[in-house]
C-alpha positions as CSV (number, residue, x, y, z in Angstrom):
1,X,0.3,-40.3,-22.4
2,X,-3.0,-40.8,-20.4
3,X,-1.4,-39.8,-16.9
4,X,0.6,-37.2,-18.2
5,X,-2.4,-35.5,-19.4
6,X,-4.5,-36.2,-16.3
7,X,-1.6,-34.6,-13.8
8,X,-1.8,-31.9,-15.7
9,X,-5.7,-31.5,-15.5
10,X,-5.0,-32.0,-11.8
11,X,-2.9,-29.3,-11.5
12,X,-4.8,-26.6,-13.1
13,X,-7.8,-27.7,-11.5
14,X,-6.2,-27.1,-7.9
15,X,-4.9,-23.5,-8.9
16,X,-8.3,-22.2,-8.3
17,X,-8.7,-23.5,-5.0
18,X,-5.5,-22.1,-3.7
19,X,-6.2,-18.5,-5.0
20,X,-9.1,-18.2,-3.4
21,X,-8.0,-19.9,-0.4
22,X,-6.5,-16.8,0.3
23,X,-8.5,-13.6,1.9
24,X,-9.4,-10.8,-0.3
25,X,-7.1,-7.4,0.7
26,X,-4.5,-9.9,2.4
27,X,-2.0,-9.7,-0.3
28,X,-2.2,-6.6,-1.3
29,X,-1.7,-5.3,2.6
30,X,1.4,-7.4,2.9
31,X,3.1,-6.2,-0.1
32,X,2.0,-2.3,-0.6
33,X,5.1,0.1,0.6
34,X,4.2,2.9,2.7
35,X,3.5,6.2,1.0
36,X,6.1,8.4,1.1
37,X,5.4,12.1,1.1
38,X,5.5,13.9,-2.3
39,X,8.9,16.3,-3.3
40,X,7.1,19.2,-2.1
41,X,7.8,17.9,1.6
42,X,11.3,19.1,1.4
43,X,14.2,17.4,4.5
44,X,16.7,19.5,5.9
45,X,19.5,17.6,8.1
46,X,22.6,19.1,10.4
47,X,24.3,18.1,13.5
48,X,24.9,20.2,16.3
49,X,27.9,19.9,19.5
50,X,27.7,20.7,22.7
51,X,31.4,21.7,23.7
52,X,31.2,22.0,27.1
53,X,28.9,18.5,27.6
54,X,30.6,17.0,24.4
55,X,27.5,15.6,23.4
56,X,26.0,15.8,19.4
57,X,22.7,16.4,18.5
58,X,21.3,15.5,15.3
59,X,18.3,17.7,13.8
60,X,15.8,17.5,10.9
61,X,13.6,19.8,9.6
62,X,10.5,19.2,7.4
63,X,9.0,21.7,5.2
64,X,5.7,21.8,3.6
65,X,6.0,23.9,-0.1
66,X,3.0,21.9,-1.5
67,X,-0.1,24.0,-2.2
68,X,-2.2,21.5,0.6
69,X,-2.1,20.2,3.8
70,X,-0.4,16.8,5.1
71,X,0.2,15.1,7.9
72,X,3.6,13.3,7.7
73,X,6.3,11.9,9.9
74,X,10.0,11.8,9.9
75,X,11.6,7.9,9.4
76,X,14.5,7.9,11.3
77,X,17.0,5.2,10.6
78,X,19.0,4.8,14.0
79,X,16.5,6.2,16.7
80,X,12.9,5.9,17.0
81,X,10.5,7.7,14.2
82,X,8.7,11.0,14.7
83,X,5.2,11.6,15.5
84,X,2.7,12.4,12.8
85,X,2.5,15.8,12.9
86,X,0.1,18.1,10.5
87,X,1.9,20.2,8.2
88,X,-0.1,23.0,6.7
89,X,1.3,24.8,3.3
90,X,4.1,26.7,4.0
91,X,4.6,24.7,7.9
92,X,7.5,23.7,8.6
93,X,8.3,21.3,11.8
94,X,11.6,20.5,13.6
95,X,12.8,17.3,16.0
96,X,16.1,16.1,17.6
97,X,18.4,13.0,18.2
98,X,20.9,12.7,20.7
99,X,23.7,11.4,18.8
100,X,26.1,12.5,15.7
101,X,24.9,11.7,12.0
102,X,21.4,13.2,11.2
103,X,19.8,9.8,9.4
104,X,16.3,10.4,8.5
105,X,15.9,8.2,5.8
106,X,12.3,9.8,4.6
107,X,9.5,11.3,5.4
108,X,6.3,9.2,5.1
109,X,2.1,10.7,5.1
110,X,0.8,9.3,7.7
């Protein structure tokens, strides 16, 4: 009954020294999602053809209703993201993908 009692006195008394083993700000970093821009940000998708070249285009459109400014970016799922681009009230900004299937999968403040 002794050693049972002292492995658990061991135990407990190691928690502390692996909790602060670890730097303040380091966990919370690793784990926090980015923020995605508020409902106001409305996304606007379509796809476009070029007949002749028989080549699609895919577009978004972002749309600031919100009564403030942000600057926000466009996650694309299959191509590479947008820049961060400022979006003042009532702004709205448009980019392009070569390729069929408009996939922005959110926008995110940058």
């Amino acid at each position: 009954m002794t050693s049972k009692r002292f492995a658990r006195v061991a135990v407990v008394a190691a928690l502390p020294i692996l909790v602060t083993a670890v730097p303040a700000g380091t966990q919370a970093e690793a784990t926090s999602p980015a923020t995605v821009a508020p409902a106001c940000v409305r996304l606007e998708q379509w796809e476009t053809q070029d007949i002749k070249n028989k080549e699609w285009n895919s577009w978004a459109k972002m749309t600031n209703l919100c009564f403030q400014t942000f600057t926000v970016r466009m996650i694309w799922s299959w191509a590479r993201d947008g820049d961060c681009r400022i979006l003042d009230p009532e702004s709205a900004w448009t980019e392009g993908r070569l390729g069929p299937h408009p996939s922005v999968s959110e926008l995110r403040l940058c």
